[in-house]
C-alpha positions in Angstrom: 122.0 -34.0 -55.2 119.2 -34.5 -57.4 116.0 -32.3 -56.3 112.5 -34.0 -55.7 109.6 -32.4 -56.7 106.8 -30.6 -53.8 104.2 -33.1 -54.5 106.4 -35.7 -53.8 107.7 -34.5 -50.6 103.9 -33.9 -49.7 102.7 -37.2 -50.1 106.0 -38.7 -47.9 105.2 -36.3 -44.8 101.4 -36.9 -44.1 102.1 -40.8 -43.5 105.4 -40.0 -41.6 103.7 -37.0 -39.1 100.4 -39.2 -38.9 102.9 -42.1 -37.1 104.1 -39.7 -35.1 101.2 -38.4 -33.7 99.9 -41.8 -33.1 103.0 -42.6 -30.9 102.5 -39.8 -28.6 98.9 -40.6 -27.9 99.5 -44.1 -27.1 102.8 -43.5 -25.0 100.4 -41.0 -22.8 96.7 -43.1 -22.1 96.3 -44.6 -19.0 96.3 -48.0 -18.6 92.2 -49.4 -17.4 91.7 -52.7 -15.3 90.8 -55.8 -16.9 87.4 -55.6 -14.2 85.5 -52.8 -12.9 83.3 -53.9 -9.6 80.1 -53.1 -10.0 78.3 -50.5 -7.4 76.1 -52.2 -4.4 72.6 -50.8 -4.1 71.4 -48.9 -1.2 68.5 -50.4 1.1 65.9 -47.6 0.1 67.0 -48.6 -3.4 66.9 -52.4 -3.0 64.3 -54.1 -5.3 60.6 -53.7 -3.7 59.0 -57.2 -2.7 56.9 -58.5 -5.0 52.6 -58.3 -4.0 51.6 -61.6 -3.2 50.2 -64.1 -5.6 46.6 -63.7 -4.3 45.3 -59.8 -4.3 41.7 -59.9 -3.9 40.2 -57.7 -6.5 37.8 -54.4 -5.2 34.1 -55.7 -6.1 32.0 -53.7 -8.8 29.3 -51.1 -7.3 25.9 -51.7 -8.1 26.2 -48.8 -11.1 29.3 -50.8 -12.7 28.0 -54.0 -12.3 27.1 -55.7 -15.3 23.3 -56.8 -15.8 22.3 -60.6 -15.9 21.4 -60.4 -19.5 24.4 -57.7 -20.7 27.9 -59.0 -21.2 30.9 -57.6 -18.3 32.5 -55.8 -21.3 30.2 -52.9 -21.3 29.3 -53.3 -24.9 26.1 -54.0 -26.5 25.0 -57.4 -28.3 23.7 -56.3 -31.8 20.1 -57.3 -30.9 20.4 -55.2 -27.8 21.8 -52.3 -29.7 19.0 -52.3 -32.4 16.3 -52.4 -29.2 18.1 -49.6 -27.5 17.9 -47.4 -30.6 14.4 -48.6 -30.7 13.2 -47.3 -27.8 14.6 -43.9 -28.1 12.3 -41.7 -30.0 14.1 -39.8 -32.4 13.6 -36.0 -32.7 10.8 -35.0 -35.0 11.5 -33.9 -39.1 10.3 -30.5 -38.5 10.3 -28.7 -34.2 7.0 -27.7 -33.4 6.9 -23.9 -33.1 5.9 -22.8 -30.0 1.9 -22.0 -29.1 1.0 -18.0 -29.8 0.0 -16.6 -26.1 -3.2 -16.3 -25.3 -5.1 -13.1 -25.9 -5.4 -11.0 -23.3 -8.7 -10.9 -21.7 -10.7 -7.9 -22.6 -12.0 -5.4 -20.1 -15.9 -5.8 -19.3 -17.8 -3.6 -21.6 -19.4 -1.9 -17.9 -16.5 -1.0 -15.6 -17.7 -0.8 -11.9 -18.6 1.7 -10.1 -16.0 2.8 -7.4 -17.4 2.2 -4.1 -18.9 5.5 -3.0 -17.1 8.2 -0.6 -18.0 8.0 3.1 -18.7 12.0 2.6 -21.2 10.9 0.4 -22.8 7.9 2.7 -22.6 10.8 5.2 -24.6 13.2 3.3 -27.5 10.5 2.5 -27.2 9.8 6.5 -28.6 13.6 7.4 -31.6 13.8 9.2 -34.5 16.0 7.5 -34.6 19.4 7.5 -37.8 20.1 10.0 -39.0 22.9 8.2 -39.9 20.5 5.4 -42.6 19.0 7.9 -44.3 23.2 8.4 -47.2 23.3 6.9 -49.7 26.3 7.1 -51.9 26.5 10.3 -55.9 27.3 10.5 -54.9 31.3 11.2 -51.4 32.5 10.4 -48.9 33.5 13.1 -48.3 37.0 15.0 -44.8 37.0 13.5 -46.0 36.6 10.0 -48.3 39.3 10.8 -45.7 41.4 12.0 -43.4 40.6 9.0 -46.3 41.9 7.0 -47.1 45.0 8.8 -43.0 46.1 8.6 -43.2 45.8 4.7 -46.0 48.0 4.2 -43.8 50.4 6.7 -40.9 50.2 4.2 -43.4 50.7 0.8 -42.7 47.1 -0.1 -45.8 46.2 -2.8 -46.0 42.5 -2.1 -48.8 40.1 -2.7 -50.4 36.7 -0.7 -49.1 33.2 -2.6 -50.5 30.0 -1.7 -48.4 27.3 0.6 -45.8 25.7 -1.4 -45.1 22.1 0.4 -43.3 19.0 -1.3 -43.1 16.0 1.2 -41.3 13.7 -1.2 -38.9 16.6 -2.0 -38.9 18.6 1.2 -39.5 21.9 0.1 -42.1 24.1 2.1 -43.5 27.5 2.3 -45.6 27.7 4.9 -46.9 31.6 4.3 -45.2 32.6 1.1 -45.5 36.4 -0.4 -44.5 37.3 -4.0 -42.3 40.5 -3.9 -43.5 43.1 -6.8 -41.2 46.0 -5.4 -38.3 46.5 -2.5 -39.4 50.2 -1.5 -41.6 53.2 -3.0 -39.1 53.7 -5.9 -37.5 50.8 -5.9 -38.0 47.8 -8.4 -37.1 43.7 -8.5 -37.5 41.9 -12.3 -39.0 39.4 -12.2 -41.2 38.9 -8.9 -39.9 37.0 -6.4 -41.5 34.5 -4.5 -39.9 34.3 -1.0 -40.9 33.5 2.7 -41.8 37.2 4.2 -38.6 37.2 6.9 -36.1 36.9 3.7 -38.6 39.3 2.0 -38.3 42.1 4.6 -34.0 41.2 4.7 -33.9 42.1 0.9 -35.9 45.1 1.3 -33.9 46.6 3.7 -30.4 45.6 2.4 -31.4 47.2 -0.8 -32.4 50.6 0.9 -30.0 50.9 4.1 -27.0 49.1 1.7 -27.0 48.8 -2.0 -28.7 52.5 -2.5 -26.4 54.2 -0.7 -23.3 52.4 -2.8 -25.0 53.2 -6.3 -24.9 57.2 -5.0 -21.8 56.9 -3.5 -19.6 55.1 -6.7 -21.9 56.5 -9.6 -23.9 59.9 -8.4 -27.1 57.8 -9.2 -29.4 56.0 -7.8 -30.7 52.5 -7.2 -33.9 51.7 -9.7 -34.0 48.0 -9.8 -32.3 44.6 -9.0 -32.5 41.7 -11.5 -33.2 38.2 -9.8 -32.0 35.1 -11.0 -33.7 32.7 -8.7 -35.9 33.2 -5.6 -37.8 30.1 -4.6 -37.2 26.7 -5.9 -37.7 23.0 -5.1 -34.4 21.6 -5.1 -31.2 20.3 -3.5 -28.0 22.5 -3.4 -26.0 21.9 -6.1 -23.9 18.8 -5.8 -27.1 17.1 -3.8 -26.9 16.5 -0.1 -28.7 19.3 1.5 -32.2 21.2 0.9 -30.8 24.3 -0.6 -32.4 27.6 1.1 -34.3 28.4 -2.2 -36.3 25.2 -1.3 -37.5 26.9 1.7 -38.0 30.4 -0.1 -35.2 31.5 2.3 -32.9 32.7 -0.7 -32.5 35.7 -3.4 -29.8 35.5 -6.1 -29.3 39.0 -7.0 -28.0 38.8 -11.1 -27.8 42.9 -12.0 -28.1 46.7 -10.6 -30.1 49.3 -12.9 -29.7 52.9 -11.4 -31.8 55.9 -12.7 -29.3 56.9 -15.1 -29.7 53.6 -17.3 -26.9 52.3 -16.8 -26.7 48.4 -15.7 -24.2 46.5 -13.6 -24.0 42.8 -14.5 -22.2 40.3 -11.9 -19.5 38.4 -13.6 -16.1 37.5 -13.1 -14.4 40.2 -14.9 -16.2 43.6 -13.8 -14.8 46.8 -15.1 -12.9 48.7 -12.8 -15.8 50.8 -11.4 -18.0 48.2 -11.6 -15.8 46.4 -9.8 -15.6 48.6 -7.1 -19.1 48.6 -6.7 -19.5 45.2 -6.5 -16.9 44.3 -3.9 -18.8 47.0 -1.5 -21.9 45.5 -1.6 -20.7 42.0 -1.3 -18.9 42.6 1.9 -21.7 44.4 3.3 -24.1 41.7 2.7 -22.3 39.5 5.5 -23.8 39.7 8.4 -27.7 40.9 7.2 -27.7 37.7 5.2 -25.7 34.1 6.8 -24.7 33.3 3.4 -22.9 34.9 0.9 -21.5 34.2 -2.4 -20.2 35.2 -5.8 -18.0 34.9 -8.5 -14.4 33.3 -7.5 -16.9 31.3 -4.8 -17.2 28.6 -7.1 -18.4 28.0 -11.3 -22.2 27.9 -9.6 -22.2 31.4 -8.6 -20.0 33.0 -10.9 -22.9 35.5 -12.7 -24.5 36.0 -9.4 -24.7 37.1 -6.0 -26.7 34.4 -3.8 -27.4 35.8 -0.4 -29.9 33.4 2.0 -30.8 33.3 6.3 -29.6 29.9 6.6 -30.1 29.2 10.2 -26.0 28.2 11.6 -24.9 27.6 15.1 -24.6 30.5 16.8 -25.7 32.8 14.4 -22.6 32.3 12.1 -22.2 33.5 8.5 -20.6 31.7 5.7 -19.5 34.4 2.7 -16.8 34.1 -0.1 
């Protein structure tokens, strides 16, 4: 038996195995019907009724509606177009910048005054003082007399001045006396021109008050007292008020020399001794004299000692 060659044998299987296969398949598919029936519809699915012929149409609002002379389509004839872009004005080449702001108004070259205080309305409210109305009568008074006599006692050296009276001011002297000396031994630089009751109060604080102290802190004794004011026309300081020097009423005591030379000068900063000296006599001025002050009282009265008889309710005193 004569042998065929592979390829040979190939080529005569793939037809015969692709018949084969091709007869199974066909001996197993299932035979289909000539007609399938075709599924009914359900009613929800049945075919909606068609609207009817005539739907009337919504009308246009007023906005929609389309203008007499403009055409329903919403577009503009070319004429119409050209006069619309007419009327708008177009934007300028360059924006204006905006305007600088004003300059702010300047202050008046004269600010006002503040209305004033009612403390200070009160003070132009008070009455006069009545001793500015005393003037000197035809024979001088017992009590100035008196006043007089109980100097010369004492070894004051005083002499006569003439009536000091301002009516525009207010300032009056009725009987004034220039004080030369407060005692036998006993000195005041310069002269002091007071009325004779604050006379005879000087006199005999210096002897009954300020001697004694000058012994008692330095073993010397009292030779003089340096004034720095005695009478003077004038307000107190500040205005308001006569001050008691207008009325001769008040002695502002600057300095104590005692016999040994040496000189106590009233100011803020006293030495030590001095100091001590100084604070005695102060706090024994109040109650001889209604008003006392010093340094720390206020910048006024910081280099001197101002002791007046201001007349005060009750006989009060008013020292710092």
């Amino acid at each position: 038996m004569a042998a065929f060659p592979l390829p040979g044998l190939i080529r005569l299987a793939l037809p015969l195995a692709a018949a084969i296969l091709f007869a199974g398949a066909a001996a197993q598919a299932p035979e289909l019907p000539d007609t399938v029936p075709v599924p009914e519809l359900n009613q929800s699915q049945s075919v909606q009724q068609a609207p009817p012929a005539n739907v009337p149409v919504p009308e246009p609002r007023p906005a929609d509606a389309p203008k007499p002379d403009q055409p329903a389509t919403g577009t503009l004839s070319p004429e119409k177009s050209d006069q619309h872009k007419e009327s708008r004005p177009e934007p300028p080449a360059i924006a204006p910048t905006p305007g600088e702001k004003p300059a702010e108004a300047e202050p008046p070259p004269t600010v006002p005054k503040p209305p004033e205080k009612p403390a200070q309305a009160q003070e132009k409210e008070i009455p006069p003082d009545p001793r500015s109305a005393s003037v000197p009568q035809e024979k001088m008074p017992e009590e100035e007399l008196a006043c007089r006599r109980r100097l010369k006692s004492m070894g004051v050296d005083f002499e006569e001045r003439k009536a000091e009276h301002d009516a525009a001011v207010g300032c009056s002297i009725p009987y004034p006396i220039a004080l030369k000396t407060l005692g036998k031994s006993l000195g005041i630089s310069p002269e002091a021109e007071l009325n004779c009751g604050m006379a005879e109060a000087a006199a005999r604080f210096a002897a009954d008050i300020i001697q004694p102290a000058a012994k008692a802190e330095f073993g010397a004794e009292l030779k003089s007292i340096g004034q720095a004011s005695a009478f003077v026309c004038r307000h107190r300081n500040g205005g308001g008020k006569l001050s008691e020097h207008a009325f001769g009423n008040a002695l502002d005591i600057a300095s104590f020399t005692l016999s040994n030379g040496r000189k106590i000068d009233v100011g803020p900063v006293p030495s030590e001794k001095d100091a001590k000296f100084l604070n005695a006599v102060r706090k024994a001025a109040c109650g001889p004299f209604k008003t006392v002050l010093g340094p720390g009282s206020d910048a006024d009265h910081s280099l001197h000692l101002h002791l007046d008889l201001a007349p005060r309710r009750n006989g009060g005193t008013f020292c710092q």
